[in-house]
DRENTORKOL-3810 file (N, C-alpha, C; in nm, 4 decimals):
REM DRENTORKOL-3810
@n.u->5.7427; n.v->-17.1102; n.w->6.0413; ca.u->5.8752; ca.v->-17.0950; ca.w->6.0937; c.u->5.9720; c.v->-17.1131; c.w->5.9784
@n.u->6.0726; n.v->-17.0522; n.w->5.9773; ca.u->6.1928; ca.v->-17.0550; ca.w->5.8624; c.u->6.3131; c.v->-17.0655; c.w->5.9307
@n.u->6.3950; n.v->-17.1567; n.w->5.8728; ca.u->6.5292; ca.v->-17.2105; ca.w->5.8892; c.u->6.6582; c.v->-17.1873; c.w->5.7786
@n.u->6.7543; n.v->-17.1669; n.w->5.8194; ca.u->6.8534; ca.v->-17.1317; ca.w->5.7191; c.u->6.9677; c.v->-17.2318; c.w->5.7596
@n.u->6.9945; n.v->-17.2662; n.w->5.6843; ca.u->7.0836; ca.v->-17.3854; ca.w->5.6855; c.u->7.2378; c.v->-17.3235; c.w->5.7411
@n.u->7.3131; n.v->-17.3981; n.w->5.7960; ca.u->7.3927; ca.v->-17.3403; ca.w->5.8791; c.u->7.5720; c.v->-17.3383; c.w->5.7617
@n.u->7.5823; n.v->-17.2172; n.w->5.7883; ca.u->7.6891; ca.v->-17.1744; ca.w->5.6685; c.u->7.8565; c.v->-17.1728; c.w->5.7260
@n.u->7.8154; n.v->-17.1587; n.w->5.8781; ca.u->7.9954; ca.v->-17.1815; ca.w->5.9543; c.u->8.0221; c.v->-17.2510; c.w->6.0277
@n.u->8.1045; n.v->-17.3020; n.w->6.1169; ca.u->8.1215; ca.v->-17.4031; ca.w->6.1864; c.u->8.1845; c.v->-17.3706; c.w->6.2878
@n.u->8.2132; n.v->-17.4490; n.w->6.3740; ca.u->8.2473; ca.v->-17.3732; ca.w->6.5290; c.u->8.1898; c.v->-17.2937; c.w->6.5932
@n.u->8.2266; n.v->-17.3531; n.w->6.7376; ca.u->8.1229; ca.v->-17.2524; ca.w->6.8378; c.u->8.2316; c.v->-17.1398; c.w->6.9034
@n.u->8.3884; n.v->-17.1751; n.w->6.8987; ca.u->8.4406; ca.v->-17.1210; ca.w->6.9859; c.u->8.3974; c.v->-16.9742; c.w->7.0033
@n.u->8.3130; n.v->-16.8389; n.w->6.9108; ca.u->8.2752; ca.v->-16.7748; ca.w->6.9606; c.u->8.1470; c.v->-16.7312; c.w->7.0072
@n.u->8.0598; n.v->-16.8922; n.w->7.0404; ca.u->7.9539; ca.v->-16.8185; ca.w->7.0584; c.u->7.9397; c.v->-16.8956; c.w->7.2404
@n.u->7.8240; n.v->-16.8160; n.w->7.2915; ca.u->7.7991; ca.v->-16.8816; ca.w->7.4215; c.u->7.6487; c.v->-16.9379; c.w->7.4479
@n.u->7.5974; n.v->-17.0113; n.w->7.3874; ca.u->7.4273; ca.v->-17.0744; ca.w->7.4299; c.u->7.3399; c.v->-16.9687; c.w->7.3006
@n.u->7.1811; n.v->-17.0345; n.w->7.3823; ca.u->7.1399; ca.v->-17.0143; ca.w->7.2612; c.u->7.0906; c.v->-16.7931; c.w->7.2883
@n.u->7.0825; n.v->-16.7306; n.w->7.1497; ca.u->6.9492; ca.v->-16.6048; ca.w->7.2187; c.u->6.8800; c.v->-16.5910; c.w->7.1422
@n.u->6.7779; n.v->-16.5132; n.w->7.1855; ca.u->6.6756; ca.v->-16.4491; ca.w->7.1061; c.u->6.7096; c.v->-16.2770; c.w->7.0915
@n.u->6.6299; n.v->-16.2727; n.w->6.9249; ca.u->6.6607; ca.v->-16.1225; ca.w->6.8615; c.u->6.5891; c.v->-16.1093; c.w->6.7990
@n.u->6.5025; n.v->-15.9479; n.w->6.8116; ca.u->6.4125; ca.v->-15.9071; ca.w->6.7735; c.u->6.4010; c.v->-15.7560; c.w->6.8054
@n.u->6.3872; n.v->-15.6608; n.w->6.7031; ca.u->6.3449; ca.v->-15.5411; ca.w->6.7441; c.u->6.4735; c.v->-15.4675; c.w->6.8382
@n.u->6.6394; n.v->-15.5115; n.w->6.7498; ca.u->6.7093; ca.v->-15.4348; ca.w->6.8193; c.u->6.7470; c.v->-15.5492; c.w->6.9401
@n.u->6.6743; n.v->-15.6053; n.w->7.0078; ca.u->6.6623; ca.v->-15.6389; ca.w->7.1522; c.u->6.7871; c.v->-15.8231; c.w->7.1169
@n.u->6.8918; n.v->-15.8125; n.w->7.2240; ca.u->6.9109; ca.v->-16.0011; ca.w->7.2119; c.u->6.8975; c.v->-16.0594; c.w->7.3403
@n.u->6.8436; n.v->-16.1550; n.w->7.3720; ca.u->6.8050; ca.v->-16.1572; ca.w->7.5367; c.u->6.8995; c.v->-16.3436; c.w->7.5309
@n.u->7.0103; n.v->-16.3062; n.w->7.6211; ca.u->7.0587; ca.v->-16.4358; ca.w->7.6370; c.u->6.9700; c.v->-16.5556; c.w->7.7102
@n.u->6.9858; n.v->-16.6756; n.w->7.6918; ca.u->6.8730; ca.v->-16.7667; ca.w->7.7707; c.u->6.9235; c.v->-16.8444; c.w->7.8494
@n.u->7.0932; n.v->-16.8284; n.w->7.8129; ca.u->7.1911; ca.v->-16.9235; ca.w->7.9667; c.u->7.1475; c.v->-17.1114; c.w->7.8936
@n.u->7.1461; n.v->-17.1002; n.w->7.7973; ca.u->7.1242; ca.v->-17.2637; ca.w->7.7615; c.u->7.1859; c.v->-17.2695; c.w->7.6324
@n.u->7.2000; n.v->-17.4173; n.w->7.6191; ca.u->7.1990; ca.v->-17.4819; ca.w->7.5134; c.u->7.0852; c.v->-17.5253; c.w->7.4235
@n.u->6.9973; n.v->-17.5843; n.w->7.5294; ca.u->6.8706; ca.v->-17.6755; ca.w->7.4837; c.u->6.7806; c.v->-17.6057; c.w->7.5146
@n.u->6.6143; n.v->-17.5724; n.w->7.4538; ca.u->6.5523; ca.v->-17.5893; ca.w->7.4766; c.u->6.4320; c.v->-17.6394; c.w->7.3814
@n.u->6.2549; n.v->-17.6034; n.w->7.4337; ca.u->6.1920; ca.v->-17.6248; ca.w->7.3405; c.u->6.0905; c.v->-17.5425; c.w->7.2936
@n.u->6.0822; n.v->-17.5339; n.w->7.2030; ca.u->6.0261; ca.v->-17.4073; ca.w->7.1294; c.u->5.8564; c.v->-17.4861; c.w->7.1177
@n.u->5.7342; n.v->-17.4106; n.w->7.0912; ca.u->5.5967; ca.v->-17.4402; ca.w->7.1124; c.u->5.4773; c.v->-17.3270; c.w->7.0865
@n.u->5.4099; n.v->-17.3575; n.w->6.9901; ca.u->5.2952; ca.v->-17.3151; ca.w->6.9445; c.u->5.1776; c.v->-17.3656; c.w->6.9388
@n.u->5.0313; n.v->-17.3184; n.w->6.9208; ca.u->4.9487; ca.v->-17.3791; ca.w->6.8917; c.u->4.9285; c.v->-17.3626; c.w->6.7403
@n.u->4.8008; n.v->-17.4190; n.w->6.6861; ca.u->4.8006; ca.v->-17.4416; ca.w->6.5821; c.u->4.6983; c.v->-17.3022; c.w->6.5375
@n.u->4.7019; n.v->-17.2334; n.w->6.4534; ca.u->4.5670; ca.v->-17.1181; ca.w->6.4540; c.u->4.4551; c.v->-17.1761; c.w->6.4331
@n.u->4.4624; n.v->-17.2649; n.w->6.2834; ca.u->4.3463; ca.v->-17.3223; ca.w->6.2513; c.u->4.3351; c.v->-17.4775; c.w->6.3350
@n.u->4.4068; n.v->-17.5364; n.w->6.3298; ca.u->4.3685; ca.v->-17.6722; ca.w->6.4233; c.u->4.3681; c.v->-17.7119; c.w->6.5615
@n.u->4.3908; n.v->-17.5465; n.w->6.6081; ca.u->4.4246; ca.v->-17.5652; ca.w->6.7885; c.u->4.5247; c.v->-17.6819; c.w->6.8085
@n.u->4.5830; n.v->-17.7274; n.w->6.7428; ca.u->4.6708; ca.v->-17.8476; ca.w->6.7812; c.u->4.8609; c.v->-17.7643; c.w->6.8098
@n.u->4.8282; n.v->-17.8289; n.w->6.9575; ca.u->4.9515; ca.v->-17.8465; ca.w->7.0112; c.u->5.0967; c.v->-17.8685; c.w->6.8965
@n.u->5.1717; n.v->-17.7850; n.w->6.8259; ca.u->5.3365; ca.v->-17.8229; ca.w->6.7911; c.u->5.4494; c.v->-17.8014; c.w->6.9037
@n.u->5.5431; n.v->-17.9194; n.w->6.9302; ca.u->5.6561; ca.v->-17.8374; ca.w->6.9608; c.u->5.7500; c.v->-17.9094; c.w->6.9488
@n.u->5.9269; n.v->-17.8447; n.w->6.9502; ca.u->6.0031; ca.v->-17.8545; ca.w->6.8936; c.u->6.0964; c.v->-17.8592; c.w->6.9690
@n.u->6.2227; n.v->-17.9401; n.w->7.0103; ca.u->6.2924; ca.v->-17.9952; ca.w->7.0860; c.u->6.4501; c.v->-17.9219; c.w->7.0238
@n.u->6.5160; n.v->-17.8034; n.w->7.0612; ca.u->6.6389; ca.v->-17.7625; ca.w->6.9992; c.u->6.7597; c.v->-17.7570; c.w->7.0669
@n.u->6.8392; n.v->-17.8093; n.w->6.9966; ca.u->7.0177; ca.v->-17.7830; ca.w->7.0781; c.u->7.1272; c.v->-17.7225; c.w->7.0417
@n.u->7.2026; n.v->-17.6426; n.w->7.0758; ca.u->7.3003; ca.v->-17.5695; ca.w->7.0275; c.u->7.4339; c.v->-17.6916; c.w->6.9853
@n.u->7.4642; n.v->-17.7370; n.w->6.8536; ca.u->7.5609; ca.v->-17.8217; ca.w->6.8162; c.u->7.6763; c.v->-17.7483; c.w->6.7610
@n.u->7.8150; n.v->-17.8518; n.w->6.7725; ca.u->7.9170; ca.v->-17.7732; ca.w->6.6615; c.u->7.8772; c.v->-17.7141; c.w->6.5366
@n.u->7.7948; n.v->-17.7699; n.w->6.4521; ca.u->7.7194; ca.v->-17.7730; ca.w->6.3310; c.u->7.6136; c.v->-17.6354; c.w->6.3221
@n.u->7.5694; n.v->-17.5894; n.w->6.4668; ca.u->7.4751; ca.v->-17.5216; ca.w->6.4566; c.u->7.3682; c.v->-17.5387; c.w->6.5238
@n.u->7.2072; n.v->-17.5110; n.w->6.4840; ca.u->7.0857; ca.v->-17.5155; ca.w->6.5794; c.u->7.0898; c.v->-17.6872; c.w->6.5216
@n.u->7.0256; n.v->-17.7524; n.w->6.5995; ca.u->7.0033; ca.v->-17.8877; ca.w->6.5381; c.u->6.8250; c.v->-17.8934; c.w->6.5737
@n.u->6.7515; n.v->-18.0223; n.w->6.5016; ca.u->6.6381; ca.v->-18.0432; ca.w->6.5839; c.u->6.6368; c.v->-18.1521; c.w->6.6653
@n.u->6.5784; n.v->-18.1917; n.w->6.7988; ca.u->6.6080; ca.v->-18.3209; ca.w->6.8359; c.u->6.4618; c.v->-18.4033; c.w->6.7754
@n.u->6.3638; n.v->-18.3208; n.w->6.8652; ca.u->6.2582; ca.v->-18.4156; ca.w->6.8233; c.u->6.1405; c.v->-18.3124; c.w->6.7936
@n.u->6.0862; n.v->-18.3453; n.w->6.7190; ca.u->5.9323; ca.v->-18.2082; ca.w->6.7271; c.u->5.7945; c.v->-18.3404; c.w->6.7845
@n.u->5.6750; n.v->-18.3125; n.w->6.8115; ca.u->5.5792; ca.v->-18.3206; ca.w->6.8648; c.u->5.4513; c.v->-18.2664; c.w->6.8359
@n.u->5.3068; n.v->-18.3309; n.w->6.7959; ca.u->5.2757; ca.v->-18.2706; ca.w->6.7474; c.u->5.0916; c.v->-18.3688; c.w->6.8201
@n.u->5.0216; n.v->-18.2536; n.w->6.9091; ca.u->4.9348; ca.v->-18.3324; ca.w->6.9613; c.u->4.7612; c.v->-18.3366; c.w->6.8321
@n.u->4.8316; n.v->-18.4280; n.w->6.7905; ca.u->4.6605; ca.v->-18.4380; ca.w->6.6203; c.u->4.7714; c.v->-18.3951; c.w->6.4899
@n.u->4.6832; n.v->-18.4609; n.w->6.4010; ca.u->4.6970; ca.v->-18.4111; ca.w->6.2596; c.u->4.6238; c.v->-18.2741; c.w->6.1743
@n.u->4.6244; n.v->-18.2632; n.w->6.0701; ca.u->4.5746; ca.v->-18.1862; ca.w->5.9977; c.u->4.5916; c.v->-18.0848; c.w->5.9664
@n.u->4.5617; n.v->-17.9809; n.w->5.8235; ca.u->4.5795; ca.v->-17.8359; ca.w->5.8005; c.u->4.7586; c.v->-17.8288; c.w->5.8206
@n.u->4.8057; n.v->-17.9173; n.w->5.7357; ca.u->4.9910; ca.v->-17.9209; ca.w->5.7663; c.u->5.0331; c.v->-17.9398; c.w->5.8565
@n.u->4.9485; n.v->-18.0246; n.w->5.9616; ca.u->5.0194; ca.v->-18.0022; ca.w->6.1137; c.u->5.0624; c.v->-18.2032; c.w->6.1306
@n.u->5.0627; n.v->-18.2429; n.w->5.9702; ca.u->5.1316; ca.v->-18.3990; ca.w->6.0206; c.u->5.1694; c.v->-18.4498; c.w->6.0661
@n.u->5.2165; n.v->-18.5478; n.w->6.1296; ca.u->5.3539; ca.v->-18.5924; ca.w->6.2008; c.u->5.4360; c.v->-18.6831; c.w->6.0786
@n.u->5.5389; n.v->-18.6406; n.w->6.1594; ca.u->5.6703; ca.v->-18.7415; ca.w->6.0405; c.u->5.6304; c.v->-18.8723; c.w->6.0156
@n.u->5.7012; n.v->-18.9568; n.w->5.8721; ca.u->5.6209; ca.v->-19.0703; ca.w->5.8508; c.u->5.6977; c.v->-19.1554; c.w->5.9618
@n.u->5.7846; n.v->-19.1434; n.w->6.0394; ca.u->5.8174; ca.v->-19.2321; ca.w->6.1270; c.u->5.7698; c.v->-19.1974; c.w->6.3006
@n.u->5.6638; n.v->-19.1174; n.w->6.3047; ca.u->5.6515; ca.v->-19.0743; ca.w->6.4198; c.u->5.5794; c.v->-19.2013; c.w->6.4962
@n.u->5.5689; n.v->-19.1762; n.w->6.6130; ca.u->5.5228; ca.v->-19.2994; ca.w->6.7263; c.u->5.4359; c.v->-19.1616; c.w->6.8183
@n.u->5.3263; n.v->-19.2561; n.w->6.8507; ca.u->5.2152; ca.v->-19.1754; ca.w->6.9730; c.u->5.3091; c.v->-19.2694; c.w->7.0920
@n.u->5.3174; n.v->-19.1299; n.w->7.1157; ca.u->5.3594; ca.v->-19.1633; ca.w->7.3272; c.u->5.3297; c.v->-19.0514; c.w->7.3905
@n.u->5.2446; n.v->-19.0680; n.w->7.5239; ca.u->5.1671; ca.v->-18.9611; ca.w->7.6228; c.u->5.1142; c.v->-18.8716; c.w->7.5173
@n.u->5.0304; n.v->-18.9015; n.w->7.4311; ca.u->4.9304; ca.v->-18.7622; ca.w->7.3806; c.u->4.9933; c.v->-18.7207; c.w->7.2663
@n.u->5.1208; n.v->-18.7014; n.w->7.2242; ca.u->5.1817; ca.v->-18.6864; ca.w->7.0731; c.u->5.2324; c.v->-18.7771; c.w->7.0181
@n.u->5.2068; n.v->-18.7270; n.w->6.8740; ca.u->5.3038; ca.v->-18.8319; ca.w->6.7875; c.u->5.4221; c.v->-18.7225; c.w->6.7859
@n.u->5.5319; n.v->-18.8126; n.w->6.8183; ca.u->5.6449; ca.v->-18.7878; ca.w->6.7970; c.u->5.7750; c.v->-18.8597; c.w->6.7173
@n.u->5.8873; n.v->-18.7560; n.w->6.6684; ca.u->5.9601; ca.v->-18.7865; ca.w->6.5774; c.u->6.0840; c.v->-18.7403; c.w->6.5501
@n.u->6.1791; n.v->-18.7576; n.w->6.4732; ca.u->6.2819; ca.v->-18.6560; ca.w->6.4688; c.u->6.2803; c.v->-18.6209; c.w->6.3351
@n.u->6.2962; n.v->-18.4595; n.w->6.3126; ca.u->6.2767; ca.v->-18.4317; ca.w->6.1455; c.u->6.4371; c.v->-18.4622; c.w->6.0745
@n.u->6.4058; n.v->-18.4931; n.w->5.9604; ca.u->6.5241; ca.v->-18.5098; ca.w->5.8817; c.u->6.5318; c.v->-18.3476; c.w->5.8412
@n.u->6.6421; n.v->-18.3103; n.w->5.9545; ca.u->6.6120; ca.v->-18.1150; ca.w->5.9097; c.u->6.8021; c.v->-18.1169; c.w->5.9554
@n.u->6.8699; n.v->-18.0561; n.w->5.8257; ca.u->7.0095; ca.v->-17.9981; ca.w->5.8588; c.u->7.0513; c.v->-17.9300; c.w->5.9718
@n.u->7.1358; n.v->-17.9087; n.w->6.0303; ca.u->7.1185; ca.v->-17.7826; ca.w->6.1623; c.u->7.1294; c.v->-17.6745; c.w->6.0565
@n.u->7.0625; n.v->-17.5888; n.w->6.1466; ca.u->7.0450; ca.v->-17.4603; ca.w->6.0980; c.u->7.1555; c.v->-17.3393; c.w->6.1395
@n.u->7.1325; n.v->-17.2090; n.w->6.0897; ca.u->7.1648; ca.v->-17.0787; ca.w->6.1396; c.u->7.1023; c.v->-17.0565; c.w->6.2384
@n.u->7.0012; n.v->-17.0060; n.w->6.2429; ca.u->6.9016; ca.v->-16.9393; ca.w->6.3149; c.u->6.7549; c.v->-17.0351; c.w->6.2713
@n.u->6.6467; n.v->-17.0109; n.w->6.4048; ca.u->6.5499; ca.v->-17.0378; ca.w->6.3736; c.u->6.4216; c.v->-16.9083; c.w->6.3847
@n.u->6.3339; n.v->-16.9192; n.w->6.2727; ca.u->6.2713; ca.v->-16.7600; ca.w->6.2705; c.u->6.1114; c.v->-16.7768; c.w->6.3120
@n.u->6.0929; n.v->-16.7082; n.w->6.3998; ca.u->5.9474; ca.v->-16.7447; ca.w->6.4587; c.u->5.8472; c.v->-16.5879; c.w->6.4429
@n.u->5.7620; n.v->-16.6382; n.w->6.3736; ca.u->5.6811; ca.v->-16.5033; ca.w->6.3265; c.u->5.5342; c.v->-16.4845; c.w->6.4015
@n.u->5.4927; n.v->-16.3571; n.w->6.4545; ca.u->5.4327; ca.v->-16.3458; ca.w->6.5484; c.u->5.3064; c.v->-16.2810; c.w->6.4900
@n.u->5.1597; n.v->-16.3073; n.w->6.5545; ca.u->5.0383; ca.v->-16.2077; ca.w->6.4953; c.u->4.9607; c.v->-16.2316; c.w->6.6081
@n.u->4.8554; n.v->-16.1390; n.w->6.6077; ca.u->4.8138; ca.v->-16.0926; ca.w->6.7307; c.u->4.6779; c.v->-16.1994; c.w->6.7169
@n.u->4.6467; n.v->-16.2600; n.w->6.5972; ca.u->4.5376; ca.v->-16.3324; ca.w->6.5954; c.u->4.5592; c.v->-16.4824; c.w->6.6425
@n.u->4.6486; n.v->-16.5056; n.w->6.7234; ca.u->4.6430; ca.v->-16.6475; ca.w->6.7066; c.u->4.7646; c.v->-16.6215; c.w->6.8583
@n.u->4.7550; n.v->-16.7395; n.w->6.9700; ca.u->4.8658; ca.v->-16.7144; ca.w->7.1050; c.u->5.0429; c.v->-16.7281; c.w->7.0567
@n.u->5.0598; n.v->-16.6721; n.w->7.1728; ca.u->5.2501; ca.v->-16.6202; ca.w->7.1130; c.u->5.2936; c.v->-16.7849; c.w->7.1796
@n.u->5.3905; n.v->-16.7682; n.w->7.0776; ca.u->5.5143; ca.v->-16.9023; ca.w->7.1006; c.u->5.5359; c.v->-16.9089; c.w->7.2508
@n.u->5.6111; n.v->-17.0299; n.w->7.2822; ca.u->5.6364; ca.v->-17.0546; ca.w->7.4080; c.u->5.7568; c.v->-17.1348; c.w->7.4293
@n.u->5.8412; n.v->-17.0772; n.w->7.5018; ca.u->5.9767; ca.v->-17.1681; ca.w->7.5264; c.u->6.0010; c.v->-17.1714; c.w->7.6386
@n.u->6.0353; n.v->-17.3393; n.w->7.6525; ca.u->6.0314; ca.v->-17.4122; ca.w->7.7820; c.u->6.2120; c.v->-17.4480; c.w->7.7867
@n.u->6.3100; n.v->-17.4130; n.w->7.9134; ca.u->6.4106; ca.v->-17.4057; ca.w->7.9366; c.u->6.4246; c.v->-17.4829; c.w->8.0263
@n.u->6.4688; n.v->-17.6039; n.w->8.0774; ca.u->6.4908; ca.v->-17.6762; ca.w->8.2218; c.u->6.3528; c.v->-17.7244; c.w->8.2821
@n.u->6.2449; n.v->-17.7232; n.w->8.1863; ca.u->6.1118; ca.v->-17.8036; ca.w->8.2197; c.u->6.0202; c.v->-17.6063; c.w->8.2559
@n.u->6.1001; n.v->-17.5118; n.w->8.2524; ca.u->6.0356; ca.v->-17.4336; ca.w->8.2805; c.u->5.9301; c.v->-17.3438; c.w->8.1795
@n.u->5.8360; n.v->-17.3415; n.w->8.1464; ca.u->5.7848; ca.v->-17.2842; ca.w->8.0132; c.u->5.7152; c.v->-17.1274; c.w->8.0226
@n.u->5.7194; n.v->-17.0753; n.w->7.9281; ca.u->5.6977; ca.v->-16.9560; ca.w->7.9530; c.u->5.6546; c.v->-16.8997; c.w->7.8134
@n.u->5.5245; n.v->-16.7750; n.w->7.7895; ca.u->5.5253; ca.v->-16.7484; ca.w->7.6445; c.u->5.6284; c.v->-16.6397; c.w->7.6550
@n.u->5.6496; n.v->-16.6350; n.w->7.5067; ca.u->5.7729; ca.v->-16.5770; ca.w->7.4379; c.u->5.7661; c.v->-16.4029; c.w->7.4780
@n.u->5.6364; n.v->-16.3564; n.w->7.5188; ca.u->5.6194; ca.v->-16.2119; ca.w->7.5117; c.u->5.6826; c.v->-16.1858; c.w->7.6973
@n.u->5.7079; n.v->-16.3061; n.w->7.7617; ca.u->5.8026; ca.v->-16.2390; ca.w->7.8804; c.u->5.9312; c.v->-16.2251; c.w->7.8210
@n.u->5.9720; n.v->-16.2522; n.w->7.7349; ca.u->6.1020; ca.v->-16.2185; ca.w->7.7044; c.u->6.1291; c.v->-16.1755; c.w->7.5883
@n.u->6.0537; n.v->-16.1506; n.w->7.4936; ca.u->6.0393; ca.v->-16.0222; ca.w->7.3600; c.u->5.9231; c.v->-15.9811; c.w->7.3751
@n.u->5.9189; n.v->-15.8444; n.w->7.3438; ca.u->5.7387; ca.v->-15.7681; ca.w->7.3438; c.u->5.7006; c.v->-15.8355; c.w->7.2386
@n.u->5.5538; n.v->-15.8376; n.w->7.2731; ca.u->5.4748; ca.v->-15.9046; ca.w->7.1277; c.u->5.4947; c.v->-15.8480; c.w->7.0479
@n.u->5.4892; n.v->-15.6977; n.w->7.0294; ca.u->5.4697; ca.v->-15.6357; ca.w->6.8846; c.u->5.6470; c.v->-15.6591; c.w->6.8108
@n.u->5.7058; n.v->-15.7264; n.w->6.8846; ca.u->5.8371; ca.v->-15.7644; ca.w->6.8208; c.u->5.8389; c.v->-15.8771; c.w->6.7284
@n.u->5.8206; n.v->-15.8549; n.w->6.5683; ca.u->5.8582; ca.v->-15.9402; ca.w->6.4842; c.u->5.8776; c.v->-15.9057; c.w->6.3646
@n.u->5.9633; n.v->-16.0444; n.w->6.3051; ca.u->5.9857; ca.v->-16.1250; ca.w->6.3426; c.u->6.1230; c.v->-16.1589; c.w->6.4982
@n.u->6.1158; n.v->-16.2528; n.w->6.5906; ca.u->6.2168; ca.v->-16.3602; ca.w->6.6703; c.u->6.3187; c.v->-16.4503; c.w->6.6313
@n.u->6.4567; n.v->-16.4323; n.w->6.6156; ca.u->6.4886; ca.v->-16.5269; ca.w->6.5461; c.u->6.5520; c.v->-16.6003; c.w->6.6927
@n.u->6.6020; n.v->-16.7377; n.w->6.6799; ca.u->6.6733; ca.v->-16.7915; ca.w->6.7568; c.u->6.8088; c.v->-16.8195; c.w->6.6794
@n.u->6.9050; n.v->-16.7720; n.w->6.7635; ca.u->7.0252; ca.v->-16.8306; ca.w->6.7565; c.u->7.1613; c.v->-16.8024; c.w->6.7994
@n.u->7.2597; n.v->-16.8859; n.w->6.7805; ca.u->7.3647; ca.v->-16.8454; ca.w->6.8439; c.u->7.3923; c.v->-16.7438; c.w->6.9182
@n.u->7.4440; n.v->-16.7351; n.w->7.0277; ca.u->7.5082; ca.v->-16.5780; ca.w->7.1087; c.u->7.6647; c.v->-16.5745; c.w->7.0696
@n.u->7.6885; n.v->-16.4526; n.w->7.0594; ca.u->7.8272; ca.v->-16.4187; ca.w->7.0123; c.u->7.8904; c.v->-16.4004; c.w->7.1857
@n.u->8.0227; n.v->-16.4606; n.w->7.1490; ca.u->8.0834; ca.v->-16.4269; ca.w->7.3059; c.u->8.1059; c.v->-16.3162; c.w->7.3112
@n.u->8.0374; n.v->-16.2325; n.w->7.4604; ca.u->8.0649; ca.v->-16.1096; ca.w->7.4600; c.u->8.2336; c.v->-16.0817; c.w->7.4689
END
């Protein structure tokens, strides 16, 4: 995943968070949600807790069920229910960029406890996904 550090400030023109890919921007009617992958090589559970701030995308907390093959947890993370969890020392961002391959399951974002993979709401063969800001129509 790739992050770009956030270059403007103010929201007054944007409205929640979207996704864009392939032409396509699909509004999501939120602020918050959480973004989620598995691991290719470690089958291990990541996911990622995001909010739309003045500042930009922020992270709240990421999650991460096992170690290994880069899939660490932060040095301050705590195990509670099955992950170690943490908050990254990560700037808010621009956008967040989620890159897709057919060898390994598609991302998954969970909105209001509701989760769903990413290909109900971008076709798979759409990548890269970025997340971010919606411009007010």
């Amino acid at each position: 995943m790739a992050h770009a550090p956030r270059r403007t400030a103010g929201l007054g023109r944007v409205s929640g968070l979207c996704l864009a890919a392939a032409g396509l921007v699909v509004h999501l009617g939120t602020a918050t949600l959480t973004l989620g992958w598995t691991h290719s090589v470690e089958k291990t559970v990541w996911e990622e807790d995001w909010r739309l701030t003045e500042q930009g995308l922020a992270i709240a907390e990421a999650r991460v069920k096992g170690s290994g093959a880069g899939m660490d947890p932060g040095p301050d993370a705590r195990l509670i229910d099955g992950f170690w969890r943490w908050t990254p020392s990560l700037p808010p961002q621009d956008t967040v960029v989620m890159r897709r391959s057919q060898a390994v399951a598609d991302w998954y974002l969970c909105v209001e406890g509701l989760c769903r993979p990413l290909e109900r709401l971008v076709p798979q063969a759409a990548d890269p996904v970025t997340l971010r800001a919606c411009d007010r129509p």
